[in-house]
C-alpha positions, -999 to 999 in steps of 0.1 A, spaced: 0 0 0 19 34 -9 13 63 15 4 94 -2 34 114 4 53 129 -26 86 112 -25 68 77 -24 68 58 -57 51 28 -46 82 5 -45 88 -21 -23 116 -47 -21 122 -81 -5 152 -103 -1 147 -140 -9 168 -164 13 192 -169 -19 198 -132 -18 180 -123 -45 159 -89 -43 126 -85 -60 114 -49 -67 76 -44 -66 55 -19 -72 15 -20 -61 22 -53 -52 36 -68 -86 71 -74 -89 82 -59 -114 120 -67 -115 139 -94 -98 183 -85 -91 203 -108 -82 245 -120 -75 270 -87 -73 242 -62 -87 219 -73 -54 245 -71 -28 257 -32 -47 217 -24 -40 219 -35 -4 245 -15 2 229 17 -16 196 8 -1 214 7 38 227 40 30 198 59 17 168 80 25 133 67 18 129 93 -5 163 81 -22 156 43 -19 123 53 -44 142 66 -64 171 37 -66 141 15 -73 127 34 -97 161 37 -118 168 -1 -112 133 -10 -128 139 18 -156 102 30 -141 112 65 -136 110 102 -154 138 122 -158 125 155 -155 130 170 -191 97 155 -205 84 194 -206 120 205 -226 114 171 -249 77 179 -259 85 217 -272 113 202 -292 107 206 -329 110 169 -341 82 165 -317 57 191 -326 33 184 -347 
């Protein structure tokens, strides 16, 4: 269930009993890590703010904008 504040992206992760972490947002996982990449995202994760562990999920699942989306739309190859 994600809480309404602005930094939360709806990711969750668990860590299987092999070590491997599975990324889900509203309750579907939607990316599963595993070996050396894993244990780098533990470590980040350990490290981090909530509002930073969003977004490290959000990177790591390629589910994430990148804030020019506003500059991209007024570029001429994408007007109409």
């Amino acid at each position: 269930m994600a809480s309404s504040h602005l930094n939360d992206l709806g990711f969750t992760h668990f860590v299987t009993k092999s070590n491997v972490v599975l990324i889900e947002r509203d309750g579907k996982v939607v990316t599963t890590v595993r070996g050396s990449k894993a244990n780098d995202f533990l470590t980040k994760m350990n490290t981090s703010t909530v509002p930073q562990q969003q977004q490290l999920m959000a990177r790591i699942t390629g589910n994430y904008k990148r804030g020019n989306e506003k500059l991209s739309k007024n570029h001429p190859k994408n007007r109409d």
